[in-house]
Wavefront OBJ file of the C-alpha trace (Angstrom):
o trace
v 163.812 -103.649 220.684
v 162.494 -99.830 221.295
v 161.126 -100.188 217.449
v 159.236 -102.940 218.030
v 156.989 -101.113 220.329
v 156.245 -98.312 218.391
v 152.645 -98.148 216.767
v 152.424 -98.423 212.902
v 150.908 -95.437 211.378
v 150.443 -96.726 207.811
v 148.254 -99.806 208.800
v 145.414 -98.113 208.368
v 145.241 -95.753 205.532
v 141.732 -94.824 206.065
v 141.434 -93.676 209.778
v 144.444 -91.291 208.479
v 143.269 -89.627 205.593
v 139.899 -89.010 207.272
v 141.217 -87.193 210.078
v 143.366 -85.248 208.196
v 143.358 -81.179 207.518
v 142.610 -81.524 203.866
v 139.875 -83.707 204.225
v 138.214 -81.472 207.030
v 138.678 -78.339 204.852
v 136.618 -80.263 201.897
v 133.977 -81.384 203.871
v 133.716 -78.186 205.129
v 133.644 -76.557 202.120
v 130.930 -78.939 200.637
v 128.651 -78.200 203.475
v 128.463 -74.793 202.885
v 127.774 -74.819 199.055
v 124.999 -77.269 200.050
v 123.493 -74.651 202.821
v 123.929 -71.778 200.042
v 122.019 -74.152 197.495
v 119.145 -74.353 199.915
v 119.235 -71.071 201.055
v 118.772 -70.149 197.056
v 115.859 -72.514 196.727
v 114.360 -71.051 199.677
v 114.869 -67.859 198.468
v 112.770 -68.509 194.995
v 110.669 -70.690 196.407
v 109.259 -67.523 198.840
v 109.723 -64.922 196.507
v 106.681 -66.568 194.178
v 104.098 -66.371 197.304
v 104.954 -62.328 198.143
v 102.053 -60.473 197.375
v 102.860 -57.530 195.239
v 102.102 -54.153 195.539
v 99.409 -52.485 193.423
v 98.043 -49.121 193.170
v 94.893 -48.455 194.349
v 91.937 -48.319 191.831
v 91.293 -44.912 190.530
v 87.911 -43.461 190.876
v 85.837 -43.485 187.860
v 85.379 -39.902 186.175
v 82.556 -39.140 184.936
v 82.492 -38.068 180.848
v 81.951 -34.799 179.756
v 79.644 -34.516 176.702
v 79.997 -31.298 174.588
v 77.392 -29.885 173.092
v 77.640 -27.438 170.102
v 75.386 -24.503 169.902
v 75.114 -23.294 166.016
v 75.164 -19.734 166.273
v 72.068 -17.303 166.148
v 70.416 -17.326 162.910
v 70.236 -13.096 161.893
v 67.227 -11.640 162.381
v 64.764 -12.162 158.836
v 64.998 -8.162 157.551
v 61.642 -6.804 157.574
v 59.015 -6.819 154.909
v 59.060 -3.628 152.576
v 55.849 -2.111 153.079
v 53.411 -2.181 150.540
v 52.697 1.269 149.018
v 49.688 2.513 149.983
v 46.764 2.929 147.248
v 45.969 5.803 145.723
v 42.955 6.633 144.564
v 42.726 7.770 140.984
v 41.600 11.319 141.932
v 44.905 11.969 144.200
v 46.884 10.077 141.734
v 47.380 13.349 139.746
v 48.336 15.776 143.283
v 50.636 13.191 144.915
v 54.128 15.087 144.798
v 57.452 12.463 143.255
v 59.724 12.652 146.187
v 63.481 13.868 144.783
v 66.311 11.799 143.765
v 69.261 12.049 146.080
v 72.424 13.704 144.400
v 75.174 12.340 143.590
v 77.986 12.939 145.890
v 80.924 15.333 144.645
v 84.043 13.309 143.065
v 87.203 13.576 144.761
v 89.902 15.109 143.518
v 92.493 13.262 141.915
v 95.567 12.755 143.965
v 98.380 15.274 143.260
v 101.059 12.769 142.185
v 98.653 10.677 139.856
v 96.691 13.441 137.909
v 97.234 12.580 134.390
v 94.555 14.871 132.837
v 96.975 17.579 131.770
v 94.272 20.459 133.506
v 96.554 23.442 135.336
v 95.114 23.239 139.230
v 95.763 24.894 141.882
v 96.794 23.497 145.532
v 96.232 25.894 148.590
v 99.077 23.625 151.374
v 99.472 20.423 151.403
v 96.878 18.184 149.996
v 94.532 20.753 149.657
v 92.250 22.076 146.566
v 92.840 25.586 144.455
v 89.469 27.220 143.328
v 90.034 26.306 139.829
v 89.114 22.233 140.987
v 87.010 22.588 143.301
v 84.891 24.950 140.588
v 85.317 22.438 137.814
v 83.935 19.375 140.731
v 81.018 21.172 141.566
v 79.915 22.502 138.222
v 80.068 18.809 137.082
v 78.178 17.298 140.075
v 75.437 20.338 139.598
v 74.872 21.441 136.410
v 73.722 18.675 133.329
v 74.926 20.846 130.811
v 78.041 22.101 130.306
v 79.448 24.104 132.686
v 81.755 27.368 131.303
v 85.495 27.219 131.111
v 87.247 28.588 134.177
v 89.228 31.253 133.690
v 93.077 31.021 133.961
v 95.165 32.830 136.128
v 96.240 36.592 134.879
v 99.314 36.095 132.418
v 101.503 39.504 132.669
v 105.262 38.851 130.434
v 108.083 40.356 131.393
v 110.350 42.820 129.495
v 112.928 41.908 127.188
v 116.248 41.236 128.945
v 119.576 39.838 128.333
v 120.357 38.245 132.432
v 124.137 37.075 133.188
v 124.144 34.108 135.521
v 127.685 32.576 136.906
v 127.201 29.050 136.406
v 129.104 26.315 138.898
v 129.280 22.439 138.982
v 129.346 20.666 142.042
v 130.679 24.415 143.310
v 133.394 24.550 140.742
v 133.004 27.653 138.848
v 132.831 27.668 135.149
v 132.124 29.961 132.310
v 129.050 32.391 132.510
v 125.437 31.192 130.914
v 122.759 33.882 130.189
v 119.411 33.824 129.496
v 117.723 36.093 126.633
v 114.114 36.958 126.878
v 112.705 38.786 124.055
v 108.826 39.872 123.228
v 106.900 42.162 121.488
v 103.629 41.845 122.466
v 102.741 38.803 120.170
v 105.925 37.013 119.724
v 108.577 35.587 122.019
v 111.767 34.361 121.984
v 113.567 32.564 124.716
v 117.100 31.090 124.196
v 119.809 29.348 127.324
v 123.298 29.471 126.965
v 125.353 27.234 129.452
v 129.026 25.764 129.409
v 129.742 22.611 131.465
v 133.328 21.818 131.557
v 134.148 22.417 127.563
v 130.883 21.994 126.540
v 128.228 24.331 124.870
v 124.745 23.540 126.151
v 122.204 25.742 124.185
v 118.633 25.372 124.163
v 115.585 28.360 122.418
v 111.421 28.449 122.510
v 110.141 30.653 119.517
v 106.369 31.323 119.482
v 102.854 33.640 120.241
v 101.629 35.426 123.164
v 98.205 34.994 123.854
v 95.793 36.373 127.017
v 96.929 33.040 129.219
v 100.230 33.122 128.383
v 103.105 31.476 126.230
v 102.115 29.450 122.900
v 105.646 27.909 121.822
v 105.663 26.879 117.812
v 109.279 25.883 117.799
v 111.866 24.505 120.061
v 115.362 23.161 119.801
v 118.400 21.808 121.489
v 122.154 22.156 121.013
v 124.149 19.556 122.994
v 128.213 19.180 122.234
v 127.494 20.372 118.499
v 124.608 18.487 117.810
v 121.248 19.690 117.477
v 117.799 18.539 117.490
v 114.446 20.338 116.932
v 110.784 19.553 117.035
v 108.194 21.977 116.222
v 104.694 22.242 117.471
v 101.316 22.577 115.070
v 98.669 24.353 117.056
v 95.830 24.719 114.658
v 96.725 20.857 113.345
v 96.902 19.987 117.227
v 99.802 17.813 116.809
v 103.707 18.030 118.133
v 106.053 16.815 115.573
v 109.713 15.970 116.065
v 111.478 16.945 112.929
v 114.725 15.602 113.917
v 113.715 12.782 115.387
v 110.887 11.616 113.452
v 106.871 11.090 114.068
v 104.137 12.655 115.966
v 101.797 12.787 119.025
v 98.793 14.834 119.821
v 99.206 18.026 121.738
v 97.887 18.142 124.966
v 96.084 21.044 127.087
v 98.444 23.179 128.786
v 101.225 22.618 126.346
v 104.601 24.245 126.751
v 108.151 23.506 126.010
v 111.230 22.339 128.397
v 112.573 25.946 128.856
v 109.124 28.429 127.601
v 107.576 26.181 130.934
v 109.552 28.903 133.477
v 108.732 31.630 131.775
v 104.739 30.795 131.930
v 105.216 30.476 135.348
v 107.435 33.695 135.178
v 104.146 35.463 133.916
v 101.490 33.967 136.086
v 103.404 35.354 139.644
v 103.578 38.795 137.930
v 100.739 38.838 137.166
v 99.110 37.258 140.509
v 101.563 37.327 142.784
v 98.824 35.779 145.511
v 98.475 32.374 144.085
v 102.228 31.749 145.116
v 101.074 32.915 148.797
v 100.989 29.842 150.486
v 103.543 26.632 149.988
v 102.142 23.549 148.276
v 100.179 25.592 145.303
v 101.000 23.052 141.991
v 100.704 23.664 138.768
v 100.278 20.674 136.137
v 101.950 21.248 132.340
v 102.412 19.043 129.774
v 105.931 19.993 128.649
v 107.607 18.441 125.277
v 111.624 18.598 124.383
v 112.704 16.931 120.850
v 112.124 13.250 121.757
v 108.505 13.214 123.766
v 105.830 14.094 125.398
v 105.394 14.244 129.566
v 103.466 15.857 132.608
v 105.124 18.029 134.593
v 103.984 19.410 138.197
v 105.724 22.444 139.658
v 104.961 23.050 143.444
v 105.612 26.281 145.384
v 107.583 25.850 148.240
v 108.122 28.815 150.104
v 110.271 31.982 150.162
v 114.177 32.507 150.440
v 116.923 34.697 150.294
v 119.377 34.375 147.697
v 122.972 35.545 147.746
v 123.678 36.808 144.117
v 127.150 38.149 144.730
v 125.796 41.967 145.374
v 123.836 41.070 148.345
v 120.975 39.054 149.363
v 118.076 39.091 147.935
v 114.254 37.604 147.982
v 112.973 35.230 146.239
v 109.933 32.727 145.395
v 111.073 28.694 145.515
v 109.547 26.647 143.046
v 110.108 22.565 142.283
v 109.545 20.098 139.722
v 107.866 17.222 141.306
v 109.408 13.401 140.600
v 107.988 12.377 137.343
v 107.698 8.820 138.688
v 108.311 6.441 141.220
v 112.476 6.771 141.745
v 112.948 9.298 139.441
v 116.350 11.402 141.292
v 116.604 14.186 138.741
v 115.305 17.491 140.275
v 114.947 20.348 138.263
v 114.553 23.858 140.678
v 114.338 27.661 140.373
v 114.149 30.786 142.395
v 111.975 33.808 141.033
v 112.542 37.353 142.603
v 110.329 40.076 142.667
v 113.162 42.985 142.337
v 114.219 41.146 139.186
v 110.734 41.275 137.529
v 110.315 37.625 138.471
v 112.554 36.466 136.800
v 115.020 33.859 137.920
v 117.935 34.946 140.695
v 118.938 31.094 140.438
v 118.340 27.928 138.329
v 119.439 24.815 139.972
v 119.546 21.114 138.417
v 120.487 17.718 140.402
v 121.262 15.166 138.394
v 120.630 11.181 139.583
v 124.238 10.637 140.569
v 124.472 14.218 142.827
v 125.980 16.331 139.892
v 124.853 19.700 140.305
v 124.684 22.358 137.876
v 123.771 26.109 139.304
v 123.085 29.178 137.763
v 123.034 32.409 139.925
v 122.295 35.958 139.126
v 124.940 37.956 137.934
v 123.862 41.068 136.283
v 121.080 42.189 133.457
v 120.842 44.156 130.062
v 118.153 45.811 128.437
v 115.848 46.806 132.047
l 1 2 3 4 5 6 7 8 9 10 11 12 13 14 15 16 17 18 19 20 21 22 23 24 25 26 27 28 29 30 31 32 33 34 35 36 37 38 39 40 41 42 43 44 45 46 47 48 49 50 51 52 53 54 55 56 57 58 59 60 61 62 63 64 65 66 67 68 69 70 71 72 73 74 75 76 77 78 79 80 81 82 83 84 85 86 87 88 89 90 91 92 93 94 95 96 97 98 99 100 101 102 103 104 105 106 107 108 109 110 111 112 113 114 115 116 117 118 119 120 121 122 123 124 125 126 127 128 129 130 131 132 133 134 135 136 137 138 139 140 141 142 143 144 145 146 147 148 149 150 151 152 153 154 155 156 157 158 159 160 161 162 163 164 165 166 167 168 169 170 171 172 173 174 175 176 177 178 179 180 181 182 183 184 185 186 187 188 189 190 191 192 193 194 195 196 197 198 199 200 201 202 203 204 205 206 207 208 209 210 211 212 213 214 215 216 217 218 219 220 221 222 223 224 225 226 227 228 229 230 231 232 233 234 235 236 237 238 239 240 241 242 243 244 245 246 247 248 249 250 251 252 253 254 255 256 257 258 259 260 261 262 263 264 265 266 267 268 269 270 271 272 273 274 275 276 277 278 279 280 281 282 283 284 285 286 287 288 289 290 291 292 293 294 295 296 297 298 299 300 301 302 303 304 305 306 307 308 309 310 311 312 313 314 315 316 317 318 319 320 321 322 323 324 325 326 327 328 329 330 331 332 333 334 335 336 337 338 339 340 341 342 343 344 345 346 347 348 349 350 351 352 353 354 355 356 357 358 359 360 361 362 363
């Protein structure tokens, strides 16, 4: 009977399910996606009437026009003057005004002279008297001007000189140097030993008032030997061994009769050698050609020959061109007649071959 009383809770099905949890938690849910929709249409709907920001308008700036001024035109030069008019009666008395001379030429640089003429260089860069008389007789005189005298040629006596020779310091057997002349005729010959080898070289020829005049000259080199021999009144050098000819040029000598010109010209003016820098320009032939040579004083030393010390004049052979390495010097003394206390030759890979003063025969 107590179950008849209670209430039924599945006759209605609908008054259930709408009070339920689940269904409160989906309505809830459904209200909120519907307040987020219109929150988002809100949202777009405002944002298209929010005015937006600009920046202000900037002032307008005035243009700048630029102008280009051509430069000055130069100044017109001014009208040449007419000459004035002169009357046929002062035609006759109206003096020619003079020509302006010509200036003086330079001298030609030291390292590019190529004339062959012996000069004279007092320091460096500076003229001897023999240029500086040849310039100004050419910018002066329209004819001809007269040959400058050379410098004072005195030889030395006949000698037999003794020199120890060395390589790269290395001692090796003696060289000498025989110097023989009678007035009119000379005779010159080297002897020199490098390791095992014979080096010989001679200058045969005249004497005249300037100095040496070689006719012959010849080489010896490890047993073979070469000659060429020199025509004076033909003006012509000829190389025998090698074949052909050139002209001889002014102030001719050979490779070795060279030193003793220059031997003779400090004997016999021992004040052109006064003051480093004086040159002196040969043109100096072997058995194969022709070249210029320049020999500079440099200055005085003292030279240890083995019996003491003595002085000496330093002379050089200037490069012969751009690079050239060989060097070529020698030592003159005084006490020995001027003739050389030392020879001294570098070759282009630092070889050096020395001869020094030993002793003399025949003084």
């Amino acid at each position: 009977m107590a179950t008849a009383n209670r209430p039924d809770r599945t006759a209605n099905p609908r008054r259930h399910s709408s009070r339920s949890p689940r269904y409160r938690r989906i309505r809830r849910w459904l209200v909120v996606l519907v307040l987020v929709a219109i929150a988002h249409a809100l949202v777009l709907l405002g944002l298209n009437h929010i005015p937006l920001t600009t920046l202000p308008p900037l002032p307008d700036t005035p243009a700048l026009e630029a102008i280009l001024i051509p430069p000055p035109a130069p100044p017109a030069p001014p009208r040449p003057r007419p000459p004035p008019k002169v009357r046929p009666a002062q035609a006759a008395q109206t003096p020619v005004p003079e020509t302006e001379s010509a200036p003086e030429p330079a001298a030609p640089a030291l390292a590019t002279s190529t004339s062959g003429d012996t000069t004279a260089n007092a320091g460096a860069g500076g003229t001897g008297d023999a240029a500086n008389a040849n310039a100004g007789a050419k910018a002066s005189a329209p004819t001809e001007a007269p040959a400058v005298p050379g410098p004072n040629y005195a030889p030395p006596p006949s000698v037999t000189m003794r020199y120890a020779s060395f390589v790269n310091g290395v001692q090796n057997p003696d060289g000498t140097i025989r110097w023989e002349q009678d007035g009119r005729h000379y005779r010159l010959a080297v002897e020199t030993r490098v390791l095992w080898f014979r080096f010989a070289f001679e200058s045969s020829g005249d004497m005249t008032a300037r100095g040496l005049q070689p006719t012959r000259y010849q080489e010896a080199r490890r047993n073979k030997q070469a000659v060429a021999r020199f025509d004076h009144a033909a003006s012509t050098v000829v190389f025998e061994t090698r074949g052909g000819q050139v002209p001889m040029p002014t102030n001719f000598q050979d490779r070795f009769s060279v030193f003793l010109q220059l031997v003779g010209w400090a004997r016999g003016d021992p004040q052109r050698y006064a003051t480093p820098g004086v040159t002196e320009t040969f043109n100096v032939a072997d058995t194969t050609e022709v070249e210029p040579m320049q020999v500079q004083y440099v200055g005085e030393e003292n030279i240890d020959i083995g019996t003491g010390m003595v002085r000496t004049r330093h002379f050089m052979r200037l490069p012969r061109h751009p690079g050239d390495r060989r060097r070529v010097e020698i030592w003159l003394a005084p006490s020995l007649d001027w003739m050389p206390a030392r020879l001294r030759q570098t070759e282009p890979d630092g070889t050096q071959i020395d001869l020094v003063y030993r002793s003399s025969e025949g003084r």
